[in-house]
Every structure is written in structure tokens, then in C-alpha cells.
N, C-alpha and C positions, 0 to 999 in steps of 0.2 A: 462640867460643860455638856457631859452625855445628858445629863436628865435637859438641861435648858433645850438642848435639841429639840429632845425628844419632845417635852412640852411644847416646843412651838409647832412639830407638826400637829398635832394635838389639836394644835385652837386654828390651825390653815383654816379646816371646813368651816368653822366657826363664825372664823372670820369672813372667809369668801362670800359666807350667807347674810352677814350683817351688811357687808358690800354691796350687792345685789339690791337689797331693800335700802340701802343709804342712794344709791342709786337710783332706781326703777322710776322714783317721781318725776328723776330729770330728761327723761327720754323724749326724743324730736316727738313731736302728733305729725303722724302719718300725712294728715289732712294739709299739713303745712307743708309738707313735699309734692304731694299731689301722689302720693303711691298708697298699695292698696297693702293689704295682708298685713302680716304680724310687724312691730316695729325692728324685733330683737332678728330678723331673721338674721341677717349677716351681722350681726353686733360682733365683734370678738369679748367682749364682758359676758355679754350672756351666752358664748359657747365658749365654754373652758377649754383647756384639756380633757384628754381621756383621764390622764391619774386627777387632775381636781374633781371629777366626776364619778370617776369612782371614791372618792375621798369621799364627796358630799355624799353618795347612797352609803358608803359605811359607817358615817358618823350618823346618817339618820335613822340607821340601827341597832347602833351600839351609842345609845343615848348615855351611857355611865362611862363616855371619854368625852363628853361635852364637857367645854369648863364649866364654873360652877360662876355665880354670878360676881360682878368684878366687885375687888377689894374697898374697903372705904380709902376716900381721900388719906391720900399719905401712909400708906399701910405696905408694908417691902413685900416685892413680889421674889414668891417662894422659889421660882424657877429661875427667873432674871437676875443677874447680878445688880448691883448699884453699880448706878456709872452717872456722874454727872457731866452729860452733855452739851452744854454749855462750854463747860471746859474743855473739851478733850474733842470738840465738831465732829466729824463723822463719828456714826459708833455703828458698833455690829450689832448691838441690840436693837431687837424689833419693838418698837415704840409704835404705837397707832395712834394719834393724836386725832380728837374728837376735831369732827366739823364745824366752821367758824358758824356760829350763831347769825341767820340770811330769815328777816320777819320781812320785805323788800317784797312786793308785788310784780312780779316782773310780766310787762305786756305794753301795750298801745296806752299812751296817754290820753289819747284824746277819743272816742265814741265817734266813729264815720255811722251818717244816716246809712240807713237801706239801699238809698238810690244816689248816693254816690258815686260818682266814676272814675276812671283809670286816670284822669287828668287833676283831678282831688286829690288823692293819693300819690302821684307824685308831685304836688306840687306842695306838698308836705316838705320835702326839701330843694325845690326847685322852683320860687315862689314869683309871682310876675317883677316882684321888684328886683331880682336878682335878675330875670331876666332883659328889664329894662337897664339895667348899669351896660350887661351885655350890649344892648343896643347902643347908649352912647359912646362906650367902648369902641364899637367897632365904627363908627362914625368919625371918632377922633382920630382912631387911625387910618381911616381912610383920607381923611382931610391933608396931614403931616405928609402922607404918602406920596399924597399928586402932589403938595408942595414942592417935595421935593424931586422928584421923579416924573413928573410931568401931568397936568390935567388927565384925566378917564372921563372923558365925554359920556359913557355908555352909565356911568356908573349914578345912582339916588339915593342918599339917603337912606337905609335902612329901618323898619318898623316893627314895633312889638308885636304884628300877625304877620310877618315877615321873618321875625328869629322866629318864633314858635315853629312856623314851618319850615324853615332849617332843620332846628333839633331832631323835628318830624322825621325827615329824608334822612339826617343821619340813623335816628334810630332804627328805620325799616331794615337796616343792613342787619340787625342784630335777631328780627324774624326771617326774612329771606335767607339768610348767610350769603350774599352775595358780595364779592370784593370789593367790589366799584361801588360808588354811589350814582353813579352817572346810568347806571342799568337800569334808572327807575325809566330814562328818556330811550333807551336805547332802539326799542321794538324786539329786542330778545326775550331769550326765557325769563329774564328778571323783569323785565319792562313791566309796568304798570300805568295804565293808564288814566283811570281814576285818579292817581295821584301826580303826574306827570301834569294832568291839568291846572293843578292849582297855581304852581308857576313856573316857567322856561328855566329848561336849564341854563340857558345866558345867564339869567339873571341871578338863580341858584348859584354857579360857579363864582360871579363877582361878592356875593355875599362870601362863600368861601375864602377866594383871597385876601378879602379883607378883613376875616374874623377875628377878633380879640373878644377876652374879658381883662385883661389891664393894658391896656395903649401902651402905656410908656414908663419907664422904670426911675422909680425917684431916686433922688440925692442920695437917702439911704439904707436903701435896696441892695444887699448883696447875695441875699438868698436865689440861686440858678430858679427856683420856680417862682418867682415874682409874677408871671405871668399868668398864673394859678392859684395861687394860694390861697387870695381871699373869697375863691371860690371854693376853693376846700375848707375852710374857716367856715364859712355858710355852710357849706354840707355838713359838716362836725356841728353846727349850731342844729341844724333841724334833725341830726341824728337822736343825737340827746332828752333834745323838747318832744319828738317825738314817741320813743320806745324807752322802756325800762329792762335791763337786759337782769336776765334769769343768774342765779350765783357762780353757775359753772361757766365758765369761757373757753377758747382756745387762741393761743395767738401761731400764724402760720399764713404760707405766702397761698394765696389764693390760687388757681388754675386758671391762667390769662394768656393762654399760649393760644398758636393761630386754630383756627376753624380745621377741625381735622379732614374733611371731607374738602376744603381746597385745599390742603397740601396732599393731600393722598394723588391730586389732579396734576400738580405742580410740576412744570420742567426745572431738572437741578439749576437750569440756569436764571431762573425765573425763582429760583430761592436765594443762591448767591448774592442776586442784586437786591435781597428787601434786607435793609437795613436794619440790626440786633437792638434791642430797645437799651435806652440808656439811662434806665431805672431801676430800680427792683421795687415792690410793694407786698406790704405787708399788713394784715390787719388782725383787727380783736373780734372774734364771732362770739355771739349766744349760741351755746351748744342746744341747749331748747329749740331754739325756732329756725337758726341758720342768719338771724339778722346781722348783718355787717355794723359792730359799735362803734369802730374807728377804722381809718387807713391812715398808714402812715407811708410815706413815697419816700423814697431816699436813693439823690442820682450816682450814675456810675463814675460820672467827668470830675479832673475835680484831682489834683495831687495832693492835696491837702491830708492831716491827719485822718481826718473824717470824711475822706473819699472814700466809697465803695470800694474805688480797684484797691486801696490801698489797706482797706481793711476785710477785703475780700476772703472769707473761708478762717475767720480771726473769731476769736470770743467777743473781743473787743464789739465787732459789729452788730451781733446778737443781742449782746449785752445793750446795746444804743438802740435799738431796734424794741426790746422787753423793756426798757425806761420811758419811750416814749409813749407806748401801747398803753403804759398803765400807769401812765402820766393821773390823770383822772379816778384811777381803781383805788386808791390807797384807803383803809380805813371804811372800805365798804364788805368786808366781809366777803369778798368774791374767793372761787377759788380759780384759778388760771393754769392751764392745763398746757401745754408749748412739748412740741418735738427735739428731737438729741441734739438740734442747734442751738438751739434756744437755751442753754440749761449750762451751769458753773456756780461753785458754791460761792463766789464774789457775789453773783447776781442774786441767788439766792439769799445770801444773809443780807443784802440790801433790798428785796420785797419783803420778807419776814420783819423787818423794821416798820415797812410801811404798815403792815397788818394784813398782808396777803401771807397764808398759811401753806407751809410747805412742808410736805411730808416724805419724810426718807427713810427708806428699805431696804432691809437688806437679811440674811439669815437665810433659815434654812426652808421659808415659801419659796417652791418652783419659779413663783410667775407675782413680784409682790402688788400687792393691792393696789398700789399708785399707778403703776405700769400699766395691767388692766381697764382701770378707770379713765386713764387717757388712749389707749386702744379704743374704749366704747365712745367715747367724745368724739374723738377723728373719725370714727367712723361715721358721725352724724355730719362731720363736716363733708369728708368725701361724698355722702350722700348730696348733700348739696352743689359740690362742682360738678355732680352726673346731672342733677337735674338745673341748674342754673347759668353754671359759665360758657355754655351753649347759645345763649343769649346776650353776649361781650357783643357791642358793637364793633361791627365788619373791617368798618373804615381805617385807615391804618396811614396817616398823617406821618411827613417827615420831621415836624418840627415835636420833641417831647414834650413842652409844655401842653400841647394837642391832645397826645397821646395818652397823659395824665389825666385829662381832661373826659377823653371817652371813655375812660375807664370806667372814673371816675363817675360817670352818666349810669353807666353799665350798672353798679354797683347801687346806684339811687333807687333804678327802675326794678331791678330784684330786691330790695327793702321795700319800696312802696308797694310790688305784690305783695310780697309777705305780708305784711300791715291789712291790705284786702282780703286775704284768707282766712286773715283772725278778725272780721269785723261783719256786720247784719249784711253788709252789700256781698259778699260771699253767697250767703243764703240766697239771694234775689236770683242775682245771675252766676253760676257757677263758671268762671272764665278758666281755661287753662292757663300757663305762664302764657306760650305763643298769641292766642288768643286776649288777651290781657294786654300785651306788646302792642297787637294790630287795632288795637282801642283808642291807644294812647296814641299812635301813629296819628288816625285818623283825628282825636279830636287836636291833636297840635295841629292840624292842617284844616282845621275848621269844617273836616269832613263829617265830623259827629257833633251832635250837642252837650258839651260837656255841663252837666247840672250842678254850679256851686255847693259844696258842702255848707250845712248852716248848722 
């Protein structure tokens, strides 16, 4: 057992450096972040340890403890014991199982012209006819409403350049970071005037009250987000149709907590009274580019086996959470990378079925290879809550289906950048995220001319 040790320190460097170049292809572009300088700087893959580092300068001196090159197929390794694994699940042997075979193109489906704009691009998943359902949606239920409740004399009718300019107002809140939406009318620091004009807030606020994307819940309907979902349906349809996601993933809860710069403002009492969300969300990233491939929502309410409270801080929930995520992954060669929640050998030998490839470590490497390789992944995700969840719309709705709902927006309008960064209209006009925001703002408000993509 001393020589296997010793052997496997042996092949650490060895290994670490096959790691590094099995990696290196997948690393975020810079360009997609909007940051400058090296990509590796804060990588934890690409700064090891001190002992992996000096590891790697002594093995790249002492070239005659390099291993030698690997054995033929099926040939016993001299330092390894036999152990059949299969049998016996965990083992302490260090097994490095080669990466799944990924020929998959991964990027933009579709070629945006040069002179595309922020309103092409998100309407990539956000399309007029999704937003026209919207419109009668909220018509129906304005209708059923005064039925019952009494005529609104004040209130018309709703129109497709009328949601448009909703969405508009609500998305400003996610440039400005301002609470309210009502600060567009105000004459304060948020106020806007330009955009105030397009229409009263009277009339803004009636469309509010009466917004829906599903009126009314059928026969049967027993899903809590009825009221959602087949807007989330449509966003998962144009996620797909739109982007090829890169091999590497990560599944993990996004960074959707409030605007740091108004709670830093906030009186305690004035936090007490905003109401704890009553959902949790989670989704599947391209480690490549930061693109959101799915969200999955899952409410807290709910005593059921399959309530959150109920399976609150449980495997069980992770595990429901990693089935759903990679509903769609099976058999595509991906590799799926997920934090200390996420992770149990049930779940595991039920992705390994599907053909998602899962590697387990363990022996005498300090820091094993897997470990690291998801350290470098998250850290391209972290990268992306620095630079994107800053842009969560403001607005902050009591009803959840709402709440899911601007997320859910949030989430569209940082894919559709991303999708601009990698396309010829990048070159044209180089917009920032913010910049980019206040594009779309304007042409949903018919402030800009948005030029059909063709």
C-alpha cells in the first residue's frame, strides 16, 4: 500500500497538468463578462496550492518521476490494486475516468444581423405573441373582476404598445435600482421624464392591478404557479431554440437577494415588514458563457411530501432539484458540476445511468481533481452574479406568481445580452449590460426604433 501511495503522489503533478489543459478550453471569454485582464486571475483551478506548485516545478525537473505513458486497454496497473467497482461503490482507489466524448457546438443558434437591437435579442424569448396572450390575459381578468367587484369606469382595455410599455417601466427598476416603480412619475432622484411621458401613471398603475399572464385556473390545475408557468414553458422553449450550451454546466441557486445598496439604506422596520419570498430557484448555467439553460422554481407553501418546508435542508430536495435541472441533459455528454448540496451517491448512480459522467476521488491528492474543476466552474459562475444579478428587476410584488415572474424577466434580459456579446451587433455598437438595459427600456416604450432582425 506504501508504494500505491507513493505512486499516486507521483502522478498528482501529472495529473494536475493534464487537468489544467483538459480545462483551459472551457474558460468564461472575458468579452462575455465585460472584464478586462487575464481570465485565470481569481480562478482557484488555476492558482493551486503552494505544495501543488511546487509539486508541478519539481516534476518539471525531475522529468524521470513522470509516469510513463498509460497502459494498454486492460493491462493491471502495477501500483493500483484490482478492485471492482461496480461492486464494492465507493473505493479508495484513484481512478480518473476520461472525459465523455462532447463533438456539440455550443453557442447562439441563430446569426443576429450587425444592426440588430436590444429588442431582437430579447424578444428571442420574449416574442410579441407571448406578449399579446399577456394582453388578453389581462383583459380577462379585468373583465371577471369588475364583474364581480364592481364596474372601474377609469379602466380600457389594454394594448400590445401598452404591455410593451409596462415591461418597459418595470425593467427600468433593474437599471436605476430604484424600489418603487412609481419614481419614474415622482419628480425625485429617480424620476424620469422622458419616460414618464409616454404614459400616466394613473393609467400605468390600472394596468398593474390588473396584470396577469393566466386569468384563471382550470379544472386541472393544481400546480401553486398556474399562474406562471406557461410563461416559463415559453422561456424554456426559447432558451433551447436559442443557445447550445458548452459541455461543462453548473447547477446552483443564483444571487437574487435585494439590491444591496437599498438595504444598506433600510430602517430595521422597513425590513421586518417586506415580506420573505416563498420560493426558492435554481438553475443549470453554461460555465462557458454564464448563459441561464433552465430554471427551475420550487414553492415553499405547501405541507405536502414535496414542500420545500418539508423537505427543507433534506437530500431528498437536492436530489428533486438535480432531476429536474437535467431533465433534458441525459445522454448528451454534458458534465454537471453542482455544490455540497447538491451531491449523494442515490443521485449520483441515478445521473451515471443517464449518461451524465461522474467522477469520484479520493487518496492520497491533497485537493482531488473534481474538487478543483468545480472550484474553477463556480468561480466563472460567481463571476457572473458580480457582474449581472445587479440587474434583477427592483420591483418586488406581493403576490409570488409576480415575483417568479420578474425574475424570471431578469434572467431573459441577461441571456439576451449575453447572446449580443457573442454576435456582429456587439462589434457595431459596443453597449455595456446597463447601457444595453436602457436600450431595451426605451425601445419597449417606443422611445427608440427598434430594427426587426431579418
Amino acid at each position: 500500500m506504501a508504494e500505491g501511495g507513493g505512486g499516486a503522489r507521483r502522478r498528482a503533478p501529472a495529473l494536475l497538468e493534464a487537468a489544467r489543459a483538459r480545462y483551459e478550453s472551457l474558460h468564461i471569454s472575458d468579452d462575455v463578462f465585460g472584464e478586462s485582464g487575464p481570465d485565470s486571475g481569481g480562478n482557484p483551478f488555476y492558482s493551486t496550492s503552494a505544495a501543488s506548485r511546487s509539486s508541478s516545478a519539481a516534476s518539471s525537473d525531475d522529468e524521470h518521476e513522470r509516469p510513463g505513458p498509460p497502459p494498454p486497454p486492460g493491462a493491471p496497473d502495477a501500483q493500483e490494486p484490482e478492485e471492482d467497482e461496480a461492486g464494492a461503490g465507493w473505493s479508495a482507489t484513484l481512478l480518473d475516468r476520461p472525459s465523455p466524448r462532447f463533438e456539440d457546438t455550443g453557442g447562439p443558434t441563430r446569426k443576429m444581423p450587425p444592426g440588430a437591437s436590444a429588442m431582437d435579442f430579447f424578444q428571442l424569448f420574449v416574442p410579441d405573441n407571448v406578449l399579446k396572450n399577456m394582453v388578453v390575459q389581462t383583459n380577462m381578468y379585468a373583465k371577471k373582476f369588475q364583474e364581480r367587484f364592481g364596474s372601474d369606469g377609469a379602466w380600457a382595455e389594454v394594448t400590445l404598445t401598452e404591455m410593451k410599455a409596462f415591461l418597459g417601466y418595470m425593467i427600468s427598476t433593474s437599471i436605476s435600482h430604484c424600489e418603487s416603480v412609481l419614481s419614474i412619475w415622482s419628480g425625485g432622484f429617480y424620476s424620469n421624464r422622458s419616460l414618464a411621458l409616454v404614459m400616466s401613471q394613473a393609467r400605468f398603475e390600472k394596468i398593474l392591478k390588473y396584470f396577469h399572464v393566466v386569468a384563471f385556473r382550470s379544472s386541472q390545475t393544481t400546480h401553486g404557479l398556474y399562474k406562471v408557468q406557461p410563461f416559463l414553458d415559453s422561456l424554456q422553449n426559447g432558451f433551447d431554440s436559442a443557445f447550445r450550451p458548452s459541455q461543462t454546466q453548473v447547477l446552483h441557486e443564483p444571487l437574487i437577494d435585494e439590491d444591496p445598496v437599498f438595504i444598506a439604506t433600510c430602517t430595521e422596520r422597513e425590513l421586518r415588514k417586506r415580506k420573505k419570498r416563498k420560493f426558492s430557484l435554481w438553475v443549470r448555467q453554461c460555465s462557458s458563457t454564464g448563459f441561464i439553460i433552465q430554471i427551475y422554481v420550487h414553492l415553499k407553501e405547501g405541507g405536502g411530501p414535496d414542500g420545500l418546508d418539508a423537505l427543507k435542508n433534506k437530500p431528498q430536495l437536492h436530489s428533486m432539484v438535480a432531476r429536474s435541472l437535467c431533465r433534458n441533459a441525459a445522454g448528451k455528454n454534458y458534465i454537471i458540476f453542482t455544490g455540497p448540496s447538491i451531491t449523494s451517491l442515490t443521485l449520483f448512480e441515478e445521473l451515471e445511468k443517464q449518461g451524465v459522467i461522474i467522477k469520484r476521488k479520493s487518496g492520497e491528492i491533497p485537493c482531488p481533481l473534481a474538487v478543483e474543476a468545480f472550484a474553477a466552474h463556480l468561480s466563472y459562475i460567481c463571476k457572473y452574479d458580480d457582474k449581472y444579478s445587479k440587474y434583477f428587476i427592483s420591483h418586488k410584488p406581493n403576490k409570488t406568481w409576480q415575483q417568479v415572474f420578474w425574475f424570471a424577466i431578469s434572467i431573459a434580459i441577461n441571456n439576451a445580452y449575453i447572446l449580443y456579446k457573442m454576435s456582429d451587433a456587439y462589434h457595431v455598437k459596443r453597449y455595456s449590460r446597463a447601457q444595453f438595459g436602457e436600450r431595451l427600456v426605451r425601445e419597449l416604450l417606443g422611445l427608440e426604433e427598434a430594427s426587426p432582425a431579418h
